[in-house]
NUSEKOL-194169 format. One record per residue (C-alpha): residue number from 1; residue in one letter; chain; y, z, x. Coordinates in steps of 0.2 Angstrom, whole numbers, plus 5000, padded with zeros to 4 digits. Example, Ala and Ser with C-alpha at 12.3 -4.5 7.8 and 13.67 -1.06 7.14 Angstrom:
DOVEX  i  aa  ch  Y  Z  X
DOVEX  1  A  A  4978  5039  5062
DOVEX  2  S  A  4995  5036  5068
//
This chain:
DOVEX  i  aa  ch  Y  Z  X
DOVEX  1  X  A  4865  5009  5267
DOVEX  2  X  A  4848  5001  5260
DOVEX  3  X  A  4839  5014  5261
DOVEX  4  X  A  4850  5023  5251
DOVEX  5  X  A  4853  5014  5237
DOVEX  6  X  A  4834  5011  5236
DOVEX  7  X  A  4831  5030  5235
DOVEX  8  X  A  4845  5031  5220
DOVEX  9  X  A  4842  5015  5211
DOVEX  10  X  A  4822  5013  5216
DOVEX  11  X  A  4826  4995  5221
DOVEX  12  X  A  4807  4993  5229
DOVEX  13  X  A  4798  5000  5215
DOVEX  14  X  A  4810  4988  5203
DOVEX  15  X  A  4806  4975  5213
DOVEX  16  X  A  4824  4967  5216
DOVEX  17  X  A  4837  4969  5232
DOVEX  18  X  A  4854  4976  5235
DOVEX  19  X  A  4859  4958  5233
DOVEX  20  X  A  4850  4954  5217
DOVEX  21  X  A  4859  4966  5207
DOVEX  22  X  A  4879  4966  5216
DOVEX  23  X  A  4879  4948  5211
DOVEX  24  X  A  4871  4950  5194
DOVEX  25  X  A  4884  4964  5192
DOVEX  26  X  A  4898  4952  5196
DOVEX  27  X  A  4892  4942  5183
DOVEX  28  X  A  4891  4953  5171
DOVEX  29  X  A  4907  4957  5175
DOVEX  30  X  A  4915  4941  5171
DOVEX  31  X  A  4907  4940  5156
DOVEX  32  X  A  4916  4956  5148
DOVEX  33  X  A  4932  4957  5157
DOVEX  34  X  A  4939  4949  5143
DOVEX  35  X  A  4938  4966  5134
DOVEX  36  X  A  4952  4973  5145
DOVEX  37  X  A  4966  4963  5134
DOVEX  38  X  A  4957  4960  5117
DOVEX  39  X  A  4952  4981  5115
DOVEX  40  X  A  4970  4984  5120
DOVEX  41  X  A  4979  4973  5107
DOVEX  42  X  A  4967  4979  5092
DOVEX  43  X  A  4973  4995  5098
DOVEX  44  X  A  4992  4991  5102
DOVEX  45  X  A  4990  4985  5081
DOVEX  46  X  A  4987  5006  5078
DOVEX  47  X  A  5000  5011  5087
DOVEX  48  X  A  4992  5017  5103
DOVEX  49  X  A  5004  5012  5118
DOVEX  50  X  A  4998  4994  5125
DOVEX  51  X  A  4999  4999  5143
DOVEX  52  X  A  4990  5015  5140
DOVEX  53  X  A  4977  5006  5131
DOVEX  54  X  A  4976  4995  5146
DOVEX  55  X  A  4973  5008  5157
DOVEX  56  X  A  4961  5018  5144
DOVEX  57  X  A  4950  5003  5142
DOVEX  58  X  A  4949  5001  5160
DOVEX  59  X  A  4944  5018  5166
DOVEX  60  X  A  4933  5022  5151
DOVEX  61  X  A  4922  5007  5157
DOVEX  62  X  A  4925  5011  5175
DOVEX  63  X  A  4916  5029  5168
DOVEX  64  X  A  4905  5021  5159
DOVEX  65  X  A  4898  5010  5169
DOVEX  66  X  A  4894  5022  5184
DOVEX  67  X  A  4887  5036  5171
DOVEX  68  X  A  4873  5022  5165
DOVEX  69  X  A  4871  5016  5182
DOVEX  70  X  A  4869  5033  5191
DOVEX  71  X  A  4862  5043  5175
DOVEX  72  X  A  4850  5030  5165
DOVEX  73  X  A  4850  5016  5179
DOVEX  74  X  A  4848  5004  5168
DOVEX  75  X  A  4859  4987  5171
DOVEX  76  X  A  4869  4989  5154
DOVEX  77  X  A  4889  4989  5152
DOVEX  78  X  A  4897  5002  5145
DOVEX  79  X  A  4914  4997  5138
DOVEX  80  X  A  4925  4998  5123
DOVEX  81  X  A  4917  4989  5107
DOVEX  82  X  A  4921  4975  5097
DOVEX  83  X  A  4920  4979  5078
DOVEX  84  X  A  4923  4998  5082
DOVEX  85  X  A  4939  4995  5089
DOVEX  86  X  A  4945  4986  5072
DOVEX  87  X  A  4937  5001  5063
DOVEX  88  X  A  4948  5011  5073
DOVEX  89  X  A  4964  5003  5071
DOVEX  90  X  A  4965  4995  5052
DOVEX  91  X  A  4952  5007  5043
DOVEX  92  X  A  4958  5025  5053
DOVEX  93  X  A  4974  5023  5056
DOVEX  94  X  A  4982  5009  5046
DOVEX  95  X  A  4971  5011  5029
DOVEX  96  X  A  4966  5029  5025
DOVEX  97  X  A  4983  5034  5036
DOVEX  98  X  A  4981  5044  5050
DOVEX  99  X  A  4990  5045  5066
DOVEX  100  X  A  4982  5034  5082
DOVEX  101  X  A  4982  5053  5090
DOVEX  102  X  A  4971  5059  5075
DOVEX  103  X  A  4960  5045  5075
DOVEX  104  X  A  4956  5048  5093
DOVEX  105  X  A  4952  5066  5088
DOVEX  106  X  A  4940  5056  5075
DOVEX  107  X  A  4933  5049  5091
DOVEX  108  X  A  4931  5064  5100
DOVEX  109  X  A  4923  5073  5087
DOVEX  110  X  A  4908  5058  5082
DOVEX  111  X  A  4907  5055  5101
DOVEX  112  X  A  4903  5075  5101
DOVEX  113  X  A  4891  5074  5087
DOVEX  114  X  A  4884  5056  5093
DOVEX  115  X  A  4880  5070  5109
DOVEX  116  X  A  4871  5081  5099
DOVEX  117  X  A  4859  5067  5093
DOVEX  118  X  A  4857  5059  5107
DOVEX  119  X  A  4850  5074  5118
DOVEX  120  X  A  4838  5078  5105
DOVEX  121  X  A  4825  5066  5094
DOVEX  122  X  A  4837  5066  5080
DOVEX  123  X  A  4846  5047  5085
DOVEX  124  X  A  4829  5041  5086
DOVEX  125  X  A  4822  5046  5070
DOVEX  126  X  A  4837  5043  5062
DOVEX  127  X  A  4838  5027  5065
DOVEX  128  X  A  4818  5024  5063
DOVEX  129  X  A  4824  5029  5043
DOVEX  130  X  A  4840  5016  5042
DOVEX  131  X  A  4832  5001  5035
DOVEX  132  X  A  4832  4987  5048
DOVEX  133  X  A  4841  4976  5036
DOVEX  134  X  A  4856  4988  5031
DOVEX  135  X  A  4859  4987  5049
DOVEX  136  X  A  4859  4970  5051
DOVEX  137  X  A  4870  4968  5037
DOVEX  138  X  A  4883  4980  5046
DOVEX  139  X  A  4882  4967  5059
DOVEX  140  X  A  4886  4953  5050
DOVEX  141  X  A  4898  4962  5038
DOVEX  142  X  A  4908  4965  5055
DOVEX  143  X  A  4906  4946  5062
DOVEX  144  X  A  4914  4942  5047
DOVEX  145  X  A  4926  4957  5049
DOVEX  146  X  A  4932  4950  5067
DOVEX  147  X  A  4931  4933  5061
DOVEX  148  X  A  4944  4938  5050
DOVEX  149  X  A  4956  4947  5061
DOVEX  150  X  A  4955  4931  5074
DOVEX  151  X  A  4962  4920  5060
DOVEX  152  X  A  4975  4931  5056
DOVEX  153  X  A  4979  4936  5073
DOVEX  154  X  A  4979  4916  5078
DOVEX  155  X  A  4990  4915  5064
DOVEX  156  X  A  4978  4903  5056
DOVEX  157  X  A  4977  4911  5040
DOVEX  158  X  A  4991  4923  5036
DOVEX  159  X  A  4992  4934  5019
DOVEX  160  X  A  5006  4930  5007
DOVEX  161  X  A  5009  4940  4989
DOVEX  162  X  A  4996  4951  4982
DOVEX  163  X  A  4986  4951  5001
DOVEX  164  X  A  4980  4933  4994
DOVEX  165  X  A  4976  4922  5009
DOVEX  166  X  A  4983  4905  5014
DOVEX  167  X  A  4982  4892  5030
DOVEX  168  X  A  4998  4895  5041
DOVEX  169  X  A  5008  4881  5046
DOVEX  170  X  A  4998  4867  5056
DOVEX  171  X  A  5015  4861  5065
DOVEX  172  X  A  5017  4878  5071
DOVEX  173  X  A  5017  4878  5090
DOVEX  174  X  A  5006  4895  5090
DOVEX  175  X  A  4996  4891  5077
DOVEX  176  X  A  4993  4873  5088
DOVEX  177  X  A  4989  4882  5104
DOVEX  178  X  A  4978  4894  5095
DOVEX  179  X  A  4967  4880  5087
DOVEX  180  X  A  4966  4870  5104
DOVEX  181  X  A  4962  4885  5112
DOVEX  182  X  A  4949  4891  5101
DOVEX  183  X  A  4937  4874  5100
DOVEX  184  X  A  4939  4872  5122
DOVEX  185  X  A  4932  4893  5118
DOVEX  186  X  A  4916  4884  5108
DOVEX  187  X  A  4914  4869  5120
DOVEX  188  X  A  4912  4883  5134
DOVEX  189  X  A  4900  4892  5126
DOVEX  190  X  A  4889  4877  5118
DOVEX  191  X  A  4890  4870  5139
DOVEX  192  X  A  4883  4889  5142
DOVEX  193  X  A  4896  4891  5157
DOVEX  194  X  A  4897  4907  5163
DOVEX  195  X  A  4911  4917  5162
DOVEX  196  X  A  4915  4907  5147
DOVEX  197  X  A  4924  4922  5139
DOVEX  198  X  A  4935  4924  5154
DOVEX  199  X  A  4939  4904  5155
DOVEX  200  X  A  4942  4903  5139
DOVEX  201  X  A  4956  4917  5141
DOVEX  202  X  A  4964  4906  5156
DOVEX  203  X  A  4963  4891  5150
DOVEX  204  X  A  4971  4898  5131
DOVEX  205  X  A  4984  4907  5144
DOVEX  206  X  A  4990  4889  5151
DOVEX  207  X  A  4989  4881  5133
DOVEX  208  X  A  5000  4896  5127
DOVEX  209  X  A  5012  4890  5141
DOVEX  210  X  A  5011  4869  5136
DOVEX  211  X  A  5017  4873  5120
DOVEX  212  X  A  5029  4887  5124
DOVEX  213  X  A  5021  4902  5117
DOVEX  214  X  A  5017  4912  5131
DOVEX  215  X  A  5020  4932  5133
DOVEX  216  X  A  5031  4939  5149
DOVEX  217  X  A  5025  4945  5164
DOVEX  218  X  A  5029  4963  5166
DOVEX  219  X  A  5044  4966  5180
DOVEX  220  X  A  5035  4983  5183
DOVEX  221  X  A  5024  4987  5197
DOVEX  222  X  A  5005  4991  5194
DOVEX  223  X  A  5007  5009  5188
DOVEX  224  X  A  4996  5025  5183
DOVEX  225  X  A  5009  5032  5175
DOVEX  226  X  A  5007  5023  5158
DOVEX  227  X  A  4990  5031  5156
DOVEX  228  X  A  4997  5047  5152
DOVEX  229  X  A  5003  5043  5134
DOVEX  230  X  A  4985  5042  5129
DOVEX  231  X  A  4979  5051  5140
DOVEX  232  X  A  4972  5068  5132
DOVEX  233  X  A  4984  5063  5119
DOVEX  234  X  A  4970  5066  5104
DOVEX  235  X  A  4978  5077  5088
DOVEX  236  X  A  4966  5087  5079
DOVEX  237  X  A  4980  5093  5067
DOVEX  238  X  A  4972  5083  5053
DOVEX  239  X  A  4955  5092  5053
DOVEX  240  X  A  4959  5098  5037
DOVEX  241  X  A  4962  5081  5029
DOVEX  242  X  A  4946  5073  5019
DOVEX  243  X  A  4951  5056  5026
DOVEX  244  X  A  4950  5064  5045
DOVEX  245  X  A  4931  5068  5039
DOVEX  246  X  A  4929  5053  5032
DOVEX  247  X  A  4934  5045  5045
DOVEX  248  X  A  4921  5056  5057
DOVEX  249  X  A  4908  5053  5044
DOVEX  250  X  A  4909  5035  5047
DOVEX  251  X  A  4913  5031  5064
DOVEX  252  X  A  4895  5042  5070
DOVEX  253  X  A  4885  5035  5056
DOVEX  254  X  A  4891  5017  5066
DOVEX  255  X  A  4891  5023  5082
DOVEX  256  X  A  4873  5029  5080
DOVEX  257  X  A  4866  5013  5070
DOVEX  258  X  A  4875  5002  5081
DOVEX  259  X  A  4869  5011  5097
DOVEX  260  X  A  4853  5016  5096
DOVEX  261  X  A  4849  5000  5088
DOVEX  262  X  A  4857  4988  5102
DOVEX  263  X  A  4851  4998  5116
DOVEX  264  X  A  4834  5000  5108
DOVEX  265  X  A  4833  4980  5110
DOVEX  266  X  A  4841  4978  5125
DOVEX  267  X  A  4830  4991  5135
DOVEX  268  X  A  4813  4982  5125
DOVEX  269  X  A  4820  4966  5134
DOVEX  270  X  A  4821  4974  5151
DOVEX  271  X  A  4804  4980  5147
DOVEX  272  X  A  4813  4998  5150
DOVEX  273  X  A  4809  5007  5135
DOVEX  274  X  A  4805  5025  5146
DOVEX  275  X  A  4823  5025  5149
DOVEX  276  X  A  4831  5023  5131
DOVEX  277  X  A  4835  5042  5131
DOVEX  278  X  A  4845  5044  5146
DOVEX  279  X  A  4854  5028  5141
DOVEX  280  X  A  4857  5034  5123
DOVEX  281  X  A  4864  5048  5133
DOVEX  282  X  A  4875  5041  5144
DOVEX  283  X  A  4882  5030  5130
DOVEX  284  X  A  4885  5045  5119
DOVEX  285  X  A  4893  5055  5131
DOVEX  286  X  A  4904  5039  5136
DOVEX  287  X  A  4909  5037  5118
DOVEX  288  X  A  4915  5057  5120
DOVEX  289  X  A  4926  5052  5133
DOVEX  290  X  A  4933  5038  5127
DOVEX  291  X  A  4942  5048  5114
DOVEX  292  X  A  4950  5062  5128
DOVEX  293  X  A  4952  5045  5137
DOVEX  294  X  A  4965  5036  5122
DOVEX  295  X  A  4952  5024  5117
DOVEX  296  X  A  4940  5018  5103
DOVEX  297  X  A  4922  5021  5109
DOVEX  298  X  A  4912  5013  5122
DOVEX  299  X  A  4894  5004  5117
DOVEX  300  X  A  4882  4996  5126
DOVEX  301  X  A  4888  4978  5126
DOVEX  302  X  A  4879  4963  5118
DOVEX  303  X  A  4884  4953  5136
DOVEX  304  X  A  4875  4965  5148
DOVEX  305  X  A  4861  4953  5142
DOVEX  306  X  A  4872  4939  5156
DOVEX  307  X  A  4865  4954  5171
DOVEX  308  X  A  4846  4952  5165
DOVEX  309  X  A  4846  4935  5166
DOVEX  310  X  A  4854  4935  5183
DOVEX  311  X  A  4839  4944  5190
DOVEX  312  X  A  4848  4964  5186
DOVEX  313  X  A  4837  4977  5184
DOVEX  314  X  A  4844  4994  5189
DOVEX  315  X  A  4858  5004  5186
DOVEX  316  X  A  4866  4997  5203
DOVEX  317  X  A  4872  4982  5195
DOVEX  318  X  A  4882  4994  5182
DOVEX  319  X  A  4889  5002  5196
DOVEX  320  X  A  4895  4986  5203
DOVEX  321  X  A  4903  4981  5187
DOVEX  322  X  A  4913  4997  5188
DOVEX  323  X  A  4918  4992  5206
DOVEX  324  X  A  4926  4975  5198
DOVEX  325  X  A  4935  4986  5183
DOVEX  326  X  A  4945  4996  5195
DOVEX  327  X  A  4949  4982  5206
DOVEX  328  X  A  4955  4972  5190
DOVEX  329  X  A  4971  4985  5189
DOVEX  330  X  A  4977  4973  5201
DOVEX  331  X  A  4980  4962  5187
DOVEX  332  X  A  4988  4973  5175
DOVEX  333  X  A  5008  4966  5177
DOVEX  334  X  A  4999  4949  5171
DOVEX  335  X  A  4991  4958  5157
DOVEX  336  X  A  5006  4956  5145
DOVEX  337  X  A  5009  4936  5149
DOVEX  338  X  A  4991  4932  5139
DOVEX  339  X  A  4998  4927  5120
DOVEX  340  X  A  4988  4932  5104
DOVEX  341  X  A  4984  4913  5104
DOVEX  342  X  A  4972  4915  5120
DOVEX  343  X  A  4965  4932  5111
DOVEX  344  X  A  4961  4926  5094
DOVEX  345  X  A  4948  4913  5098
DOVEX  346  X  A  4938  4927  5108
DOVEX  347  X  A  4938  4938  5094
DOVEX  348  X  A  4934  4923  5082
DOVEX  349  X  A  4918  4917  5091
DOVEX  350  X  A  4911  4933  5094
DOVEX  351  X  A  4912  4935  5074
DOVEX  352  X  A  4903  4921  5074
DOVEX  353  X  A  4891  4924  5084
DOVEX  354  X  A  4888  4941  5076
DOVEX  355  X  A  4885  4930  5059
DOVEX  356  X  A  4870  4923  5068
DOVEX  357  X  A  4861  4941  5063
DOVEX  358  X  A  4859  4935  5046
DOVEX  359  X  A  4845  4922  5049
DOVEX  360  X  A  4834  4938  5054
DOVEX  361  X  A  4837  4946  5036
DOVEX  362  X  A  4823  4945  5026
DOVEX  363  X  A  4826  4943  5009
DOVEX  364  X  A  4809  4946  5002
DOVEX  365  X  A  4815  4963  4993
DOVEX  366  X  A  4831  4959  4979
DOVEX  367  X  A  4834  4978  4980
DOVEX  368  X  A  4835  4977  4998
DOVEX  369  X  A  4842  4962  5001
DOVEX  370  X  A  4858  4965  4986
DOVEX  371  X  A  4862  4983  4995
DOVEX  372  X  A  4863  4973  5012
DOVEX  373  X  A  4873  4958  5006
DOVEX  374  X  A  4887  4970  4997
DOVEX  375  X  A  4891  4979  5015
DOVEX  376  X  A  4890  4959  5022
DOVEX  377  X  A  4903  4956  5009
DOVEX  378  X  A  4913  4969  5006
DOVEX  379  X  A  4919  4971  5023
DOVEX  380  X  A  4928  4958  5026
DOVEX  381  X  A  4936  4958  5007
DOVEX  382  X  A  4942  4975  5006
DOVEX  383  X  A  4945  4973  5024
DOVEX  384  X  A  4938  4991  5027
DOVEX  385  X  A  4920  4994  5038
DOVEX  386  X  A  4917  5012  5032
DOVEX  387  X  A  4918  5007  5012
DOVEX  388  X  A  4905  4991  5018
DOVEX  389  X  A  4895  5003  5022
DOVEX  390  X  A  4895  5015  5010
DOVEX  391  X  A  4895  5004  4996
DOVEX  392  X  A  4878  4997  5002
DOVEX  393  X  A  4870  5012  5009
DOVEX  394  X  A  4874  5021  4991
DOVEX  395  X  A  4868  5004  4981
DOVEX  396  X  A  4851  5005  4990
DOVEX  397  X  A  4842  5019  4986
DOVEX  398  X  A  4847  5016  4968
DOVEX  399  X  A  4842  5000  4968
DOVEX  400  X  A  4824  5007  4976
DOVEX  401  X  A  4822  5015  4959
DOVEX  402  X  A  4822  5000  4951
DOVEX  403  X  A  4812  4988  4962
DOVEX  404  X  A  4794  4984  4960
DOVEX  405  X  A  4791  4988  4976
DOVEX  406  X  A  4778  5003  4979
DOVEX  407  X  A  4786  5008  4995
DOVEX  408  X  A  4795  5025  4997
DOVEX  409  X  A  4814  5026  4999
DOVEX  410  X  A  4814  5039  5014
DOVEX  411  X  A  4822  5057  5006
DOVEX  412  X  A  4837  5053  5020
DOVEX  413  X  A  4842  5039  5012
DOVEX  414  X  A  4845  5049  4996
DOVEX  415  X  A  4855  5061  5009
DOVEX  416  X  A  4864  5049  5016
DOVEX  417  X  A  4872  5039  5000
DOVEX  418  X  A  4877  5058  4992
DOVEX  419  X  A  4887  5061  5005
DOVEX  420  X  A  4894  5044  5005
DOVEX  421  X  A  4896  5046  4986
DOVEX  422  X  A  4905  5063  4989
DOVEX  423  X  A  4917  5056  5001
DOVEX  424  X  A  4921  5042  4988
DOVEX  425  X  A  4925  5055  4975
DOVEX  426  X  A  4933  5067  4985
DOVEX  427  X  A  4945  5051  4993
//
C-alpha cells in the first residue's frame, strides 16, 4: 500500500510519508467541516431544499477533493465557497429574480466557461490584467458582505422600514446566545486552537440549548434520497432573460478573479507553482459540477492553509479530506439541531477576517484606490456583489483617464467595464 501511494502521490520525491499527509488531512478536515451547515442555510435562504443542499455540499467536496488530490496533487480543499454562496442566493435568486433551478444553470454555464479558461492560458492572463487592488477590494467588499449577513442572520441587526438597519433586541434569548456564541468564536481563534471553526459550532450548539433556542433533531434516518431534489435539478429555461446573463457574466468574472488569484498564492506558498494549471483545472471543473450537483461552486479554500502547516504536501492529504466528507453523512439527522445562532458568528468572523485584505491595499494611486473602495463599499450597501463590482471595474478605467499616472490602463479593462456598462443599461 506504500508503494502505491508513493507512485501516485510521489510521496519520496515530496519528501513526506503516508502518515505526514493522513493527519494533515484530518486537520484540514476539521478546519472546514463547518461548511457542510453554513453553505446549506445560505442556500436553504434561496430556496434550494436544505437536505439536498446538505447532501450537495457534501459530495461536491467529496468530488472535489479527490479530483485535486488525484488530478493536481496538490494539498488544497475543494468545497463550496463563502462569499459566492451569498452571491448565489441574495444577488441570483432573491435580487435580480430567478429561480434556485436557474441560478444553478448560472453555475453550470460559468463553471463551463471558467473550463474553457482554465485549460487554456486565458485565466492566467486574464487575471495577470485585473489590477491586484480591484481584487483585493472584491475581498474585502465580500468580508463586509458576510459580515453583514452574520448580523442579520444572528439576529443582531435586523432591517425595519425602508431596509434601514437597527440593533435587535439584546434580551432576546437568540440574539443572547448568538452574541455569547460569537465572542467564545473569537477567543478560539485569537488562542489559535485548531479546529476552532468546528468548536465554535459545538460549543454555539450547547449555548443554543442553555437558553432554549436550539433546532430539532431530525426523526428521519441518514438518507440519499433527499439528494435528488437538487440533484440535476439545474433549469436553463431563462437563458433568454438578460438577468440569467448577467448573472453568468458575474458569477465567472468572480470565480476566475477569486480562483486564480487564491490558488495562485496558495500554490507560491507551497512552493508548487509547476502545478497551478492542473489545480486551476481541477477547480474549474469542480465548480462545473457543482451546478449539475445543486450547489454554488467550489473554490479552493482559504483553510487548506491548516494542511500546509501540518506538514501536507501532496494531493493525498486532499484525498483524505474527502474520506472524512463522506464519513460525515453519518451526522446528517443532527445537521438540523445546529441553530442560526451557532452559524452566524462563523459567518461573521470569516468576514472579518477577510477585512484583513485591506491593509495590503495600496493607496498610492486616487484613481486606483476610489475604483477599489466603491466595489469595498457598495457591496455591502446595496447588498448586491455583482453591482460591487461592476460599479468599480466600470469607475476604473475612467478614472485612468484622469490620473497623473503614465501608466497604461490594459485595452481589457476598457473591455471589461463596456460590457459591464451594457449590462447595467440593458437591466
Amino acid at each position: 500500500m506504500q508503494k502505491f501511494l508513493d507512485k501516485i502521490f510521489q510521496l519520496k520525491a515530496h519528501r513526506t510519508s503516508v502518515r505526514t499527509e493522513a493527519l494533515a488531512g484530518m486537520i484540514g478536515f476539521f478546519t472546514v467541516v463547518y461548511i457542510i451547515v453554513v453553505n446549506s442555510s445560505i442556500l436553504a435562504e434561496a430556496g434550494v431544499p436544505y437536505q439536498g443542499a446538505i447532501l450537495a455540499t457534501i459530495f461536491i467536496s467529496v468530488v472535489g477533493c479527490l479530483v485535486m488530490g488525484f488530478w493536481a496533487n496538490a494539498p488544497l480543499i475543494l468545497m463550496p465557497g463563502m462569499g459566492i454562496n451569498a452571491l448565489f442566493a441574495y444577488n441570483f435568486v432573491q435580487t435580480l429574480g430567478l429561480s434556485w433551478q436557474q441560478a444553478l444553470a448560472v453555475v453550470v454555464v460559468s463553471g463551463f466557461l471558467f473550463m474553457i479558461l482554465a485549460f487554456t492560458p486565458l485565466a492566467r492572463k486574464l487575471n495577470d490584467t485585473i489590477p491586484l487592488i480591484l481584487k483585493q477590494g472584491i475581498t474585502v467588499g465580500l468580508g463586509l458582505f458576510l459580515v453583514l449577513l452574520g448580523l442579520e442572520k444572528g439576529q443582531i441587526v435586523s432591517r425595519g422600514e425602508h431596509s434601514i438597519l437597527a440593533f435587535g433586541d439584546m434580551h432576546d434569548p437568540f440574539v443572547l446566545a448568538t452574541l455569547i456564541t460569537l465572542l467564545l468564536t473569537m477567543i478560539l481563534l485569537v488562542r489559535k486552537v485548531p479546529g476552532a471553526f468546528l468548536w465554535s459550532i459545538l460549543i454555539g450548539t450547547l449555548v443554543s440549548v442553555l437558553f432554549g433556542v436550539h433546532g430539532e433533531v431530525s426523526k428521519d434516518a441518514m438518507s440519499l434520497a433527499p439528494w435528488k431534489d437538487v440533484l440535476f435539478q439545474a433549469d436553463f429555461s431563462g437563458v433568454g432573460q438578460v438577468a440569467f446573463w448577467t448573472s453568468v457574466f458575474s458569477l465567472t468574472m468572480v470565480l476566475v478573479f477569486e480562483t486564480v488569484g487564491l490558488t495562485f498564492g496558495q500554490t507560491k506558498q507551497l512552493g508548487q507553482t509547476e502545478k497551478l494549471p492542473r489545480v486551476l483545472q481541477a477547480s474549474s471543473f469542480t465548480a462545473f459540477l457543482s451546478g449539475l450537483f445543486g450547489t454554488s461552486p467550489t473554490i479552493s479554500a482559504l483553510e487548506s492553509g491548516s494542511m500546509s502547516a501540518s506538514g501536507a504536501k501532496t494531493g493525498l492529504a486532499s484525498v483524505t479530506v474527502a474520506i472524512f466528507f463522506l464519513g460525515s453523512l453519518v451526522l446528517m439527522p443532527y445537521i438540523s439541531f445546529i441553530p442560526n445562532s451557532a452559524i452566524a458568528p462563523i459567518l461573521i468572523v470569516i468576514g472579518i477576517s477577510m477585512l484583513q485584505e485591506i491593509k495590503e491595499m495600496d493607496f498610492g494611486n486616487a484613481a486606483d484606490t476610489f475604483a477599489a473602495l466603491l466595489i469595498v463599499i457598495i457591496i455591502p450597501f446595496s447588498y448586491s456583489i455583482a453591482d460591487g463590482i461592476a460599479v468599480g471595474f466600470i469607475a476604473y478605467p475612467i478614472l485612468r483617464l484622469f490620473s497623473k499616472n503614465r501608466t497604461r490602463t490594459p485595452i481589457l479593462m476598457y473591455i471589461i467595464a463596456a460590457l459591464f456598462l451594457i449590462q447595467f443599461i440593458v437591466q
